[in-house]
C-alpha positions in Angstrom: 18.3 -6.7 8.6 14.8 -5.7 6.9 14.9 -4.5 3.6 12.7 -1.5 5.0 12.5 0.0 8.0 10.1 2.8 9.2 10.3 4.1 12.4 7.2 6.4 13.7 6.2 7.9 10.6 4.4 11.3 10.4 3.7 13.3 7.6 1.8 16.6 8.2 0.2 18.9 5.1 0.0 22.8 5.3 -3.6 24.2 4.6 -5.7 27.2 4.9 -7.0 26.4 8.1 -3.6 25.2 9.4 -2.0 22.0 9.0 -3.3 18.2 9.1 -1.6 15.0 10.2 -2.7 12.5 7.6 0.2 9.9 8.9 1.1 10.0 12.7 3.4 7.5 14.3 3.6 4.8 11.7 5.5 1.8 12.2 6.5 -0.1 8.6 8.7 -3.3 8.1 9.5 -5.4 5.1 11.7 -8.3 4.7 13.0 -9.8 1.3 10.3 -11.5 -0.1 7.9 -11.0 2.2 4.2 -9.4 0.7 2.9 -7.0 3.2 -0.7 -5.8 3.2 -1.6 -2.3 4.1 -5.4 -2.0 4.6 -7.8 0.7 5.9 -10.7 2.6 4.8 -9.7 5.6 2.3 -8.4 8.5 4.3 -6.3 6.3 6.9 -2.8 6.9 5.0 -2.2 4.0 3.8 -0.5 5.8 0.1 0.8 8.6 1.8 2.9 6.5 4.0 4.7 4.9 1.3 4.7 8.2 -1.0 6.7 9.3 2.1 8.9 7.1 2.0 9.7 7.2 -1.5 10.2 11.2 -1.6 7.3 11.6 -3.6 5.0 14.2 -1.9 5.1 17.7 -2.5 6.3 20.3 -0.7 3.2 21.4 1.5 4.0 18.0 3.1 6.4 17.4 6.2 8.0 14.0 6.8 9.3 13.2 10.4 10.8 9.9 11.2 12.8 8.1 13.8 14.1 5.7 11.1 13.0 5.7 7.6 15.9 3.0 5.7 16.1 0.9 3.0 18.6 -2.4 2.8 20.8 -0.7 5.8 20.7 3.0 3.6 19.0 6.2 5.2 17.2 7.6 3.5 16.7 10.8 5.4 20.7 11.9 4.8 19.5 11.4 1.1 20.4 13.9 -2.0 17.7 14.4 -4.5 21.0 13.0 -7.2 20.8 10.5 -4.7 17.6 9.5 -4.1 17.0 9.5 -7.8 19.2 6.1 -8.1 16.8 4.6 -5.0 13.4 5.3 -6.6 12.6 3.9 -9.6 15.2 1.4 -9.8 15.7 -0.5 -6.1 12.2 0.9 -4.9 9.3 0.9 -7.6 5.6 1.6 -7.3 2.7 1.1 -9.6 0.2 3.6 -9.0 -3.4 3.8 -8.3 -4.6 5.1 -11.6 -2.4 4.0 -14.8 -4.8 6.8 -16.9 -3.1 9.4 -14.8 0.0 7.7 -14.0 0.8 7.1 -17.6 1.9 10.2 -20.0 -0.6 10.5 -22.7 1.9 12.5 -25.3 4.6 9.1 -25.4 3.7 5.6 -26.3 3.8 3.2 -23.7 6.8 1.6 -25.9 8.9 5.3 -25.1 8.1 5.2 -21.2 9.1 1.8 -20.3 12.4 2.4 -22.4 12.8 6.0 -20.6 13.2 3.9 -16.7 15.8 2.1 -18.6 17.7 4.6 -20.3 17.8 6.2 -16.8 18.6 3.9 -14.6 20.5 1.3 -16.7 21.9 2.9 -18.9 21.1 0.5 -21.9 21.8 1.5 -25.6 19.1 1.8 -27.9 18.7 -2.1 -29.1 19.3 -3.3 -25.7 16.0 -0.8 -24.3 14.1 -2.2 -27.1 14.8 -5.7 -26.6 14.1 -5.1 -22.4 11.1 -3.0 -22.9 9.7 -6.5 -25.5 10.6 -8.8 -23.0 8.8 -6.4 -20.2 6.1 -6.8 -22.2 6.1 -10.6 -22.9 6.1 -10.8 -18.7 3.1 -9.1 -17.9 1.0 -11.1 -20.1 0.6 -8.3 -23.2 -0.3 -9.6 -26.0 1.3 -8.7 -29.8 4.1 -6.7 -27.5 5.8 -5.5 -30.3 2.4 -3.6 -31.4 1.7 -2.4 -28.4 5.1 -0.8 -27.5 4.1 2.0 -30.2 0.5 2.0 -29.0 -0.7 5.8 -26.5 -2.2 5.1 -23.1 -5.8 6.0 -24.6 -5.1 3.2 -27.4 -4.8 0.7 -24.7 -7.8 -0.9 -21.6 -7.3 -0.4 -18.5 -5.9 -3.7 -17.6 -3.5 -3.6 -20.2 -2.5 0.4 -18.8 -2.4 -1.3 -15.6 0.0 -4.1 -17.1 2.2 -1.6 -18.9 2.8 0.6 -15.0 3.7 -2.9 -14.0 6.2 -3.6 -16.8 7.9 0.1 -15.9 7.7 -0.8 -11.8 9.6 -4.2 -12.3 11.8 -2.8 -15.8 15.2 -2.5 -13.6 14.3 -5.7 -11.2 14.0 -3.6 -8.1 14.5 -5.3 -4.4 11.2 -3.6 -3.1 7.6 -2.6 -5.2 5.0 -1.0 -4.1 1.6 -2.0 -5.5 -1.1 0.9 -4.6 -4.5 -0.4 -5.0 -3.5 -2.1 -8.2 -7.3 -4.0 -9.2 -9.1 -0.5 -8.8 -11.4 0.3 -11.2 -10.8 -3.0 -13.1 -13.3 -6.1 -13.4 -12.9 -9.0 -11.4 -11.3 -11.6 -14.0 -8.5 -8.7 -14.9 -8.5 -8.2 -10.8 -7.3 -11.4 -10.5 -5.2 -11.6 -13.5 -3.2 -8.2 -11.8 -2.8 -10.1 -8.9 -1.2 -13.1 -10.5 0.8 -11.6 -12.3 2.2 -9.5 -9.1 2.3 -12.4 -6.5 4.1 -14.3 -9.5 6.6 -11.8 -10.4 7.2 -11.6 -6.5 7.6 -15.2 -6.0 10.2 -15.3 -9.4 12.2 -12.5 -8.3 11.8 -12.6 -5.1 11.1 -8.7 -3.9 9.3 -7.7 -1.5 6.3 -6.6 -1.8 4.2 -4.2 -0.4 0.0 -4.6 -1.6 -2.2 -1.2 -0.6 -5.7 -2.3 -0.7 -8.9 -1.9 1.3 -10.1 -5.5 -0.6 -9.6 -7.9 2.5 -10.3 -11.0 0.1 -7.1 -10.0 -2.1 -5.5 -9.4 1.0 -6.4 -13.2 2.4 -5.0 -14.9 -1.0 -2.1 -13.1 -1.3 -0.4 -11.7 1.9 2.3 -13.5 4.3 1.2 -10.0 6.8 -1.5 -7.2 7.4 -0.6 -3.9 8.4 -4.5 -2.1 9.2 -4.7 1.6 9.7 -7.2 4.1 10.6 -7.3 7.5 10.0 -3.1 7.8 9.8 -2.7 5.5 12.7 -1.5 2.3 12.6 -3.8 0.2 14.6 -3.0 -3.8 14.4 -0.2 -5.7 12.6 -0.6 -9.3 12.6 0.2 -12.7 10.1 -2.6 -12.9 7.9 -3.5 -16.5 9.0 -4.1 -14.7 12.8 -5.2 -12.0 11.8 -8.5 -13.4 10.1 -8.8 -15.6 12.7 -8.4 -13.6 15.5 -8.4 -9.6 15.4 -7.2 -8.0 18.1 -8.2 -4.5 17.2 -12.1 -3.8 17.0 -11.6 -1.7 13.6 -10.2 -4.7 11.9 -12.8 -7.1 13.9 -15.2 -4.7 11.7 -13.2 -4.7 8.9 -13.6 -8.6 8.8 -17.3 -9.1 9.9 -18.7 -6.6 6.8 -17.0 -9.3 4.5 -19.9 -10.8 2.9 -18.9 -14.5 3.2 -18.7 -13.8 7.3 -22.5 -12.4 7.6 -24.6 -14.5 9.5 -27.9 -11.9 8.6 -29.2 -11.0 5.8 -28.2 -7.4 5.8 -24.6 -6.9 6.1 -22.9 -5.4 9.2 -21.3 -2.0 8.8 -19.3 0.6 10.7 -21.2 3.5 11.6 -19.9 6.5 10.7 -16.9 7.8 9.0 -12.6 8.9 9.4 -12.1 11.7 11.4 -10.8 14.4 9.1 -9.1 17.5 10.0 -11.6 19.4 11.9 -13.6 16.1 14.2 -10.2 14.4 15.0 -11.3 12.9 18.2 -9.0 13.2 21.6 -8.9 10.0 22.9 -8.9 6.9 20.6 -9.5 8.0 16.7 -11.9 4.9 16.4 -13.9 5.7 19.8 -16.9 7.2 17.7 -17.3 4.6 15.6 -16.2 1.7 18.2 -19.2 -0.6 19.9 -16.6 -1.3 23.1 -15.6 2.7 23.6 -16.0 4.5 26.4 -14.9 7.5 28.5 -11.4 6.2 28.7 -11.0 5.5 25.1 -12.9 9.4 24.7 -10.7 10.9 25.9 -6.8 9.4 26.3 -5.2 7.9 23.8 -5.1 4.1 23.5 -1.6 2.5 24.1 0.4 -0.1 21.8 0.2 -4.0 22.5 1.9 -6.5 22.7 2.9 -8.8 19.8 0.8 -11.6 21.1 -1.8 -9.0 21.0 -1.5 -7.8 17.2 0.6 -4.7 18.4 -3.6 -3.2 18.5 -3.4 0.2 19.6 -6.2 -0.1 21.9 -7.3 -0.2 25.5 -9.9 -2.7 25.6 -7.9 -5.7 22.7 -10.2 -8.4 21.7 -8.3 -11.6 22.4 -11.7 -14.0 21.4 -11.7 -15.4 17.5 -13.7 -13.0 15.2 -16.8 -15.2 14.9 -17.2 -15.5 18.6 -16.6 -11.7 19.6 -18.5 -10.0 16.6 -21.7 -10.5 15.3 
């Protein structure tokens, strides 16, 4: 049984002009210990899937799925008392931007030991003594400093460090890590990653990366999940998936990687996600796609097979990435 299941996913906001799909028909599966990769330009869904799934949007949002369970629970049927047990202790996420994530009024010390006082239930010494050794994991140094130490008092990578210590604080089965290098420089980048694909390999979670970096996505992923503009459009093992795309978004995706240009300009995608108002009938990616064409304009592409990379396309490439793009 997979530790998560998601069964066509959609999640629909209210606006002025109406309402917008942001997440239609998504498909999500984690095992134990698996690290799944969930890549896509911004504005394809990738965060707003897994907020969904954690209950974490707000109410101008409508979730709709067939499925939507974690280790055999549903979490539809759900009470808020309920759900509140899930999140935050069995599933976890560390957030995009620790500088909004974190509270700014309550050392960094006070919101680690708040996830344990919660969820736990530890006394007072025992918190402490968690919330040091928390601390020790992530690679802070002088922990017991830092514990009384604000989020403006501390970098970036060590705010970053600090979200991890409160995602992984009550050892949960399942974390989601939402584009968790942004903003930082490379050596901290791959410090963060480390740390995460260590602490996943130690306690073995799953793990689900959100990232539009393919190279993190290449070191550290067992499979890649690609979306486009709230679709899913290819899932695939990393190994195949480099090697051989199926879907021409990802096929794009992987030829604008600088270590795969043969010129000296590098290839792009023309273009940019359809939005609200220039959501196109046919195949979302036909504007932007070098193989579309009246079929693709105007019905929607159908799903794949698994030898295929589930692509949700009419035309699949089935030729290795080097060969087919240029």
């Amino acid at each position: 049984m997979a530790l998560l299941n998601i069964r066509n996913l959609s999640v629909e906001f209210a606006t002025g002009g109406g309402s917008f799909r942001a997440v239609d028909g998504v498909d999500v599966t984690v095992e134990g210990g698996e690290v799944l990769a969930i890549v896509g330009e911004s504005g394809s869904g990738k965060s707003v899937s897994m907020l969904a799934a954690m209950g974490l949007l707000p109410w101008t949002a409508t979730v709709t799925a067939d499925e939507l369970s974690f280790d055999g629970r549903d979490l539809r049927d759900l009470s808020a008392s309920a759900r509140r047990k899930v999140i935050g202790r069995e599933i976890s996420m560390i957030f995009q931007e620790p500088m909004s994530s974190l509270n700014p009024c309550f050392t960094v010390g006070f919101q680690i030991r708040e996830a344990l006082k919660q969820h736990l239930k530890l006394d007072s010494s025992a918190r402490k003594k968690r919330a040091l050794e928390l601390m020790e994991m992530v690679g802070i140094p002088a922990p017991e400093k830092r514990l009384t130490a604000f989020p403006h008092q501390l970098s970036g990578g060590m705010n970053q460090r600090v979200m991890i210590a409160m995602a992984i604080a009550c050892g949960p089965k399942l974390l989601i890590a939402d584009e968790p290098t942004t903003a930082l420089d490379v050596t901290i980048q791959a410090q963060i990653l480390d740390l995460l694909t260590g602490l996943q390999r130690d306690t073995g979670m799953g793990l689900i990366l959100i990232t539009h970096d393919m190279g993190v996505v290449a070191e550290t992923a067992h499979r890649v999940a690609v979306q486009y503009a709230g679709w899913k459009v290819e899932d695939q093992p990393v190994e195949t998936l480099f090697d051989t795309p199926h879907h021409p978004y990802t096929a794009a995706l992987l030829a604008a990687l600088p270590e795969r240009a043969t010129e000296r300009r590098l290839p792009t995608i023309p273009g940019v996600v359809p939005g609200q108002f220039d959501r196109p009938r046919g195949c979302l990616f036909s504007p932007r796609c070098a193989y579309a064409d009246d079929l693709c304009r105007s019905t929607v592409p159908p799903l794949q097979s698994p030898e295929l990379g589930r692509a949700k396309c009419h035309y699949p490439l089935s030729v290795p990435a080097k060969e087919e793009v240029q």
